[in-house]
C-alpha positions in Angstrom: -3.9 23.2 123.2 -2.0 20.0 124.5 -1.1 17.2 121.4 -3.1 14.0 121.9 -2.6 10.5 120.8 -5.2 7.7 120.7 -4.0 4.2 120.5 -6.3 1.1 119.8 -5.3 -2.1 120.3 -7.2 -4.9 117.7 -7.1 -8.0 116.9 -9.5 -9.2 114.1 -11.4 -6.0 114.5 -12.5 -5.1 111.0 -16.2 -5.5 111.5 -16.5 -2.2 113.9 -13.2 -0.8 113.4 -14.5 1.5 110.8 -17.0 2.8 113.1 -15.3 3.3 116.0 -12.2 5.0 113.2 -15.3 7.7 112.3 -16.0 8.4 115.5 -12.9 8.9 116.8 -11.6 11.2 113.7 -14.9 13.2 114.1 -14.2 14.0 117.6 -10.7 14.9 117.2 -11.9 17.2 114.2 -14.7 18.6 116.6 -11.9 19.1 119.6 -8.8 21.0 117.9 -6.7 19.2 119.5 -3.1 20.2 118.5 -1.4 17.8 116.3 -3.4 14.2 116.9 -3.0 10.9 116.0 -4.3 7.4 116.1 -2.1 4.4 116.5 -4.2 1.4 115.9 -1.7 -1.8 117.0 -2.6 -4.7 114.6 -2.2 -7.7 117.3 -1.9 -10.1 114.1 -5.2 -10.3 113.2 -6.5 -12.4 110.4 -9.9 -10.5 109.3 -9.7 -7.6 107.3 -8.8 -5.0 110.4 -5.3 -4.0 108.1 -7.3 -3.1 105.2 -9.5 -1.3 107.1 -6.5 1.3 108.8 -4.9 1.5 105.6 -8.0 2.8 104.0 -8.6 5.2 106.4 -4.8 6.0 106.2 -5.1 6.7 102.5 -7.1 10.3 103.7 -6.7 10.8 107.2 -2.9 11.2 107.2 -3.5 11.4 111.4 -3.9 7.6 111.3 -0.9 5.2 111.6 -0.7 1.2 111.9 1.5 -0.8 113.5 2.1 -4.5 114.0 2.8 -6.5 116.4 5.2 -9.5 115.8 2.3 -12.1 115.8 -0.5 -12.4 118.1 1.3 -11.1 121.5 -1.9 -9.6 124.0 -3.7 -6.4 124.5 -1.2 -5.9 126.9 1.5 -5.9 124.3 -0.5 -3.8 122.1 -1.4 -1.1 124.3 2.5 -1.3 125.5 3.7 -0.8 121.9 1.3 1.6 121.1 1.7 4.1 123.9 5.9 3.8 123.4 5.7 4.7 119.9 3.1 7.6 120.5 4.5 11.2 120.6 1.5 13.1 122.3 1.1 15.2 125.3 -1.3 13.3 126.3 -2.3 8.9 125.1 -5.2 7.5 125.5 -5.6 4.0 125.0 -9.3 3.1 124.2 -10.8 -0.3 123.7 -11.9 -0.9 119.3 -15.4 -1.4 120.5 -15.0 2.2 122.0 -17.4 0.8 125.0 -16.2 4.1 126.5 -17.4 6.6 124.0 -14.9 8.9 122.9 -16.1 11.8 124.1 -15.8 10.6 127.8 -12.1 11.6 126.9 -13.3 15.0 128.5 -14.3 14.2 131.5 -10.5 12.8 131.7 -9.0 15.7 130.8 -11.1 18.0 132.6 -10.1 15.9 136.0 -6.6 15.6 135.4 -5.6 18.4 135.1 -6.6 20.7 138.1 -5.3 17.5 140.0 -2.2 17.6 138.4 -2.7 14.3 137.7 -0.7 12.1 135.7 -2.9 9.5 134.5 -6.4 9.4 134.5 -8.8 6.2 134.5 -12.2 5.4 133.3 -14.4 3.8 136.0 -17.7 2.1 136.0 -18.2 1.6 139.9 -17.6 4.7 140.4 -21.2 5.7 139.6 -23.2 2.8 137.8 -25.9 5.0 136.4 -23.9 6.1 133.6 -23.5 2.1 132.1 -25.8 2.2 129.4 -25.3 -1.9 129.1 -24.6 -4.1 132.1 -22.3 -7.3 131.3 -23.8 -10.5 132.6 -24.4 -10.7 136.6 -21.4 -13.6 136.0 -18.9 -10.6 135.0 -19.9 -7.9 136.3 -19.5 -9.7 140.2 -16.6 -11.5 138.6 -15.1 -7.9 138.2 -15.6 -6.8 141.8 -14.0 -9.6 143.6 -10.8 -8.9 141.2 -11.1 -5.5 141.8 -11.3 -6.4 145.6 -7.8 -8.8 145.5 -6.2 -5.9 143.3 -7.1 -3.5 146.2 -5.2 -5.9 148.9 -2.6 -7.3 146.5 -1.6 -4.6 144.9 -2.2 -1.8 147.3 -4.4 0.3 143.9 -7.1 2.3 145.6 -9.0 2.2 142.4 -12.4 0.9 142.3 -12.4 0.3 138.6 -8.6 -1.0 137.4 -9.9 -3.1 134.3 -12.0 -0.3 132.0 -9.9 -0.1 128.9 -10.5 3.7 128.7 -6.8 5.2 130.6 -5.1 8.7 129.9 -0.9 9.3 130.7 0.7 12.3 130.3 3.5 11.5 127.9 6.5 11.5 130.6 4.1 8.8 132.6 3.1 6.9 130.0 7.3 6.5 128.9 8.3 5.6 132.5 5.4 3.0 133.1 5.3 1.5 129.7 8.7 0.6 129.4 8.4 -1.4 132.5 5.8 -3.3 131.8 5.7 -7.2 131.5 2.6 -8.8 131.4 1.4 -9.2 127.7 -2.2 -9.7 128.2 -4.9 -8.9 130.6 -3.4 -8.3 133.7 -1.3 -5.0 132.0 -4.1 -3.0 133.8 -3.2 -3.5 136.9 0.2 -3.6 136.4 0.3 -0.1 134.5 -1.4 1.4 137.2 0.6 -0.1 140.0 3.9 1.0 138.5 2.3 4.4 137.7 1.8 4.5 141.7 5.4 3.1 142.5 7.1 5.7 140.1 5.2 8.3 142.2 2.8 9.7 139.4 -0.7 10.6 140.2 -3.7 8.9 139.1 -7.3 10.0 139.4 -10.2 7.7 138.7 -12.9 8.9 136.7 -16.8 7.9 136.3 -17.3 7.5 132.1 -20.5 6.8 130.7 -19.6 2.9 129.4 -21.7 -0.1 127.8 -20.8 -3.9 127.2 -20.6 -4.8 123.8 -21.0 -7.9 122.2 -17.7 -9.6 120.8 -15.5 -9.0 123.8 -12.3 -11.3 123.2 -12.1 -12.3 127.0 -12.0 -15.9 127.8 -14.0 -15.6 131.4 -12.7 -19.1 132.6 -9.2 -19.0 131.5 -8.4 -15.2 131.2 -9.9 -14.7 134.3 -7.4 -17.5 135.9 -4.9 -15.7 134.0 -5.9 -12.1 135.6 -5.9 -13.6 138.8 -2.5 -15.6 138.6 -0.9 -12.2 137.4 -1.7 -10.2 140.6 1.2 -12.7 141.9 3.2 -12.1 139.0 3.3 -8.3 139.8 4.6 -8.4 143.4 6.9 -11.6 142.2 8.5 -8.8 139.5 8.7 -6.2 141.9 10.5 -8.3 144.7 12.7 -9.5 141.9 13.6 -6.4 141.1 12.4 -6.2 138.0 10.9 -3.0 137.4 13.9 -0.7 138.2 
């Protein structure tokens, strides 16, 4: 079986991270999965969320931590985590693990016979499987975004902002290196670089619910989200992702 690697981005996480660590160890333990690991990317949090890896490090030898250099972005995060991971396959999962875990397989199971190279956890893809709905606010809020990424960007996706993605390894090196944005636009970008550099991607419905605690600003990171669908093409006519 294929090596996996899980990497969860947190910042001042400690109140669920222990949860979501148990879950995630039991499933791996469940799965076989050759080799695994879980990178969670400390984004300098100032809660307990470092105490709470390195207990978990203490017996589950599969877990690492690593730190950012201050408080950079999920973007960041994810981006560091994914370079440093050494799977076949990395998924990068939200620490709320809004996605469950298990949904992993559905990712798996569709990339695969597609010879995809990255696969994507949706919600519009079919909205019976959200156990949660955000507010009306967000959840419109998500599909006019998603609508400007389909005509900025050229994504065909109908979900780009579910923090539930899979690369193969090769992908995952090639797109991550590249990337710029530090916080929440890296979706897009990732995906849209992953399109450019000619590797597959396959969107995938996942069973998904909105959990309290979200660290998304909806006035200002949205403006921010918005602002960096400019920044991408601006990069990319600059030349900047060669």
């Amino acid at each position: 079986m294929a090596s996996l690697s899980i990497v969860i981005p947190a910042f001042n996480e400690g109140q669920r991270l222990g949860a979501t660590l148990d879950a995630v160890l039991g499933y791996l333990r469940d799965a076989h999965f050759e080799d695994p690991e879980v990178l969670v990317v400390d984004d300098g949090s100032t809660d307990d969320t470092v105490a709470v890896v390195e207990r978990f490090r203490a017996t589950h030898p599969e877990v690492r931590l690593l730190r950012n250099p201050g408080n950079r972005g999920k973007g960041y995060s994810v981006r560091h985590g994914m370079l440093e991971a050494s799977g076949d396959w990395i998924l990068f999962t939200d620490a709320d693990l809004s996605a469950p875990i298990e949904e992993l397989a559905r990712l798996l199971d569709a990339a695969a016979p597609r010879q995809a190279a990255v696969a994507i956890g949706s919600r519009a893809l079919d909205r019976s499987l959200i156990g949660v709905h955000q507010s009306w606010f967000r959840e419109n809020a998500g599909r006019i975004f998603n609508l400007l990424v389909r005509l900025s960007a050229g994504l065909p996706f109908a979900d780009t902002q579910c923090g539930f993605k899979l690369f193969r390894r090769d992908a995952a090196r090639q797109v991550f290196r590249r990337l710029r944005l530090e916080r929440f636009g890296f979706d897009v970008e990732a995906l849209y670089l992953a399109r450019k550099l000619g590797f597959k991607a396959v969107e995938v419905p996942v069973r998904w619910s909105h959990s309290e605690g979200t660290k998304v600003r909806m006035l200002s990171d949205s403006l921010n989200m918005f602002l960096d669908l400019a920044r991408i093409r601006w990069n990319d006519l600059r030349g900047r992702y060669r």
